[in-house]
Every structure is written in C-alpha cells, then in structure tokens.
N, C-alpha and C positions, 0 to 999 in steps of 0.2 A: 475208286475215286476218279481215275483217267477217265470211265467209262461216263460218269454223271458229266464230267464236263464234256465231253465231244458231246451228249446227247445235248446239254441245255444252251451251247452253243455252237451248236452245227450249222444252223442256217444262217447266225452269222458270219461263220467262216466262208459259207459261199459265198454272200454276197462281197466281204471285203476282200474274196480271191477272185472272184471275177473284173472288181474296181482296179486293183492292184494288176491284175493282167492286162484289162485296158488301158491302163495308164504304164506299163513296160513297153509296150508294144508301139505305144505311142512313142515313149523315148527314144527307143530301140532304132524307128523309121525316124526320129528327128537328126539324130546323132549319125546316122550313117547318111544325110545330104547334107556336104557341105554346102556354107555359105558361096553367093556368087562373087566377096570379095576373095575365098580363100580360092575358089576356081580360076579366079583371076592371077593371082600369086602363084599358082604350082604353074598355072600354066606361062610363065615368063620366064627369064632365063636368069641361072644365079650362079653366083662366081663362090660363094658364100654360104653359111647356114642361114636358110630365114627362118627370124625369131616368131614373127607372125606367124608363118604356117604352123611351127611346129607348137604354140600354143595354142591354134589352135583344132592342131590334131591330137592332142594332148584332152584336151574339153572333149570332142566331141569320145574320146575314147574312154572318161571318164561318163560319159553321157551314155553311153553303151553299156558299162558296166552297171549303171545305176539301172539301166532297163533288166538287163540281165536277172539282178538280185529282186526287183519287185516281181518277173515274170517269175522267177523259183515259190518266192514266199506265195503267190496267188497261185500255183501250182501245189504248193504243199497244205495252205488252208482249204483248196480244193479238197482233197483228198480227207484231211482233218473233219471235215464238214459229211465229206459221202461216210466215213467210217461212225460218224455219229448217229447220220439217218438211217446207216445199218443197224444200230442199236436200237435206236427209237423204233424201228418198225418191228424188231423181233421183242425190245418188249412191250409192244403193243400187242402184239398175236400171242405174247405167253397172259398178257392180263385178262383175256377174253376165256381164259380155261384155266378153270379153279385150282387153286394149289393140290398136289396128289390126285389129279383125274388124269385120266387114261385120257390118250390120242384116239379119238375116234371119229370116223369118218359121216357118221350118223346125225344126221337132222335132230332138231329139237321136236319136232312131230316125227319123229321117227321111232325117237325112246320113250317120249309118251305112249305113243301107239301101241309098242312094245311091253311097256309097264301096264297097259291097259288090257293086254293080251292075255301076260302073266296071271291079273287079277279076275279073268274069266268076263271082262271088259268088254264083249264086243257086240255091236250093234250092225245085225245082219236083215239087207231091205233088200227090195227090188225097185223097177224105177215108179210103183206107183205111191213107193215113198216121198216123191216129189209132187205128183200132184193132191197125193193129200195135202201136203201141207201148203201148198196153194192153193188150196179151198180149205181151208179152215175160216170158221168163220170167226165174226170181230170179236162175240163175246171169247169166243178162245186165244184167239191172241191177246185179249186184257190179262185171262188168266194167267198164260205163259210169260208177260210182262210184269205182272206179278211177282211171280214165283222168283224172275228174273233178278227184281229188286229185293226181295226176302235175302235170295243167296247172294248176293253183293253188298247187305247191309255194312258191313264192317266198314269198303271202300267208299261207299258213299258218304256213310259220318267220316270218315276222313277225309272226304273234302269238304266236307263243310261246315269243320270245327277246328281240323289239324290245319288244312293247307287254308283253309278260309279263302274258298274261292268267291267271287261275286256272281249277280245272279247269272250272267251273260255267261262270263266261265264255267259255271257250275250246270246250266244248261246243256254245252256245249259237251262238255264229259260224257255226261248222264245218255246224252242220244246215242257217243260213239260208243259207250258199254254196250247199250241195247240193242243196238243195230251189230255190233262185232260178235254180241250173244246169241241174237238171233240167226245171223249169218252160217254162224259153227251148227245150231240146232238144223240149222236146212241142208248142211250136209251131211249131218248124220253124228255128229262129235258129240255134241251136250245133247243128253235126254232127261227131262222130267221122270225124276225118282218116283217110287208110291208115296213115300212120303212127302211130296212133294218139293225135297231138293232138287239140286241140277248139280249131273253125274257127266262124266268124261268118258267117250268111248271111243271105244275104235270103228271108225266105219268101214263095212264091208256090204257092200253095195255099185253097182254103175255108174259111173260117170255121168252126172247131167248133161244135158246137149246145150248148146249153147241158145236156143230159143228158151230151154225150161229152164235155163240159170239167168237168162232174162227175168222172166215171171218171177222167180225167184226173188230178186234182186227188188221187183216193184211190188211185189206183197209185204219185202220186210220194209221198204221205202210208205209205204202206205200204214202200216203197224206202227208207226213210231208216232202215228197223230193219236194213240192212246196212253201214249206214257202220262199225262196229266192227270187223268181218267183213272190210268191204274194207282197213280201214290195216293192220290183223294180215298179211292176204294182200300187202301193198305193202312191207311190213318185213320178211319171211320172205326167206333167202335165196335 
C-alpha cells in the first residue's frame, strides 16, 4: 500500500519539497536580519528591559523556527519522492520481463538466433550473397514482394478492418513492413521457403562493407515502387 503511494506520488513530493525548501530558506535568511529599527534599539543604551527588542526577537525567532520546519518537511518529501522513483524504476525494469523468465543477459536477436540454430535454422553465404541480391532483377523483387504480402496477410487485414487505418496510414505501414522485410532478407534473416513462405534464420555469413550496405539500402529503396504492382498481381485472379 505505502509502495503504490510513494510510487504515484513521488514527483509530487519533489516538486512540493523543493517549494517548501525554497521558501525555508527564504525564511530562515529573513528572520536572521534584523530590521534597521531593531538595529537601532540594541544599539542604544538601556537602563531597562526593552519590550520592542524583545518582541521582536521573539518573531524573528519564531520566524526561524517556521523556516526550520518547512526546510525538514521539503527534506523529508525529498526523500518520500526519491524512494518512490526507486520504485517506479524497478517496477518498470521487472515489467519488461515476463512473469517466471529467467534473467538473462541475451538480446532478442540473440535467442532468435539461438532457437533458429536449435531448429537446424541457419543460412550459411559468402559475400557474393550480397551482390546477388543487388542484381536481382525487378520481376524478382515483385515476386519476393509478393510472397512478402502472402506471409503478412493476417497483419495487413488487420489494419484495415481492426485498426481501420486511412489510406495515408495504411500506406505508410504497408511500405515500413516491406522495406523492414526486405531489409532482414538482405542480411541474410528471412529466406523464401519452397513453398514459398518466408522463414527466419540465422545468418552466417560476412559482414557487408559499408559501400555494399549502401547498394543495399537503394535497391530495397528502389523495390518498394513495386508494392502497388505486387497487390494488383496478388488480387488478379
């Protein structure tokens, strides 16, 4: 119960301890300079108790006290405030890892990879894996654009039934699938099955250079002036 409130208001605690500080500290500096009438009064000569001074040494030491008590409280909701954000931030790092999974230090392409390893998954190239697929010609990237939309059918009706995108949104999806799909097939991840789905692998292969991951990059930027070409070709009977 303590924990839900520090967490849901933490940051209010800072900010009305920071207030409450700045306004202690302000007291705090008012109340320790006296006025120049009471400067004037200690410093004359007295035979007598003076009622003036002592009221108002009296204020300003009530004035001190009150800075005192705001500087604690903005001190204590300080703290109120950090042991909340410690909350919030660990259970924010516990909700990122599913209830009963293991800690593990391992990427999400990493246990992919690894599951894809298990399942005798792997796609072994060399680097003229890369310039085939930069010379591939147009009519084969309609195919593979294609095949692309076959095995994404599911998500594509659901955008444009479930989530009922418009056409501008629904465009805009559609290009970062094909281009995110085709991007993975150039490094080697997704490969056209015989039966012509699209399979997940592990690549085991060279590293492109950075001229050939250019080429790359504008072959599949150039493939995606077919995607209209390919859904007309997948809707034909």
């Amino acid at each position: 119960m303590f924990r839900n409130f520090f967490q849901k208001y933490s940051f209010g605690f800072l900010i009305v301890g920071l207030v409450l500080n700045f306004a202690g500290s302000g007291i705090l500096i008012f109340g320790a300079l006296p006025s120049d009438e009471t400067i004037n009064q200690i410093s004359g000569t007295y035979y007598k108790s003076n009622q003036f001074l002592k009221e108002s040494l009296e204020e300003n030491r009530c004035l001190a006290k009150m800075g005192l008590v705001l500087v604690s409280l903005g001190f204590l909701l300080g703290i109120a405030g950090a042991i909340g954000g410690r909350f919030e931030i660990k259970r924010v790092g516990n909700r990122s890892q599913p209830m009963g999974a293991k800690t593990t230090s391992k990427s999400l392409s990493e246990f992919t990879f690894d599951q894809c390893e298990k399942n005798g998954a792997v796609n072994k190239f060399g680097h003229e894996f890369y310039e085939n697929f930069i010379n591939l010609s147009d009519e084969t990237m309609i195919l593979i654009i294609k095949h692309i939309l076959k095995a994404n059918a599911a998500e594509i009706n659901k955008m444009l039934f479930e989530r009922k995108l418009q056409a501008l949104e629904f465009d805009k999806e559609l290009y970062r699938l094909i281009r995110s799909s085709l991007a993975l097939m150039s490094m080697g991840i997704l490969c056209l099955q015989e039966d012509g789905s699209v399979g997940c692998y592990k690549p085991d292969g060279p590293t492109p250079s950075r001229t050939i991951r250019e080429k790359l990059d504008q072959k599949i930027e150039m493939a995606l002036q077919f995607i209209p070409q390919a859904m007309i070709e997948i809707m034909q009977p």
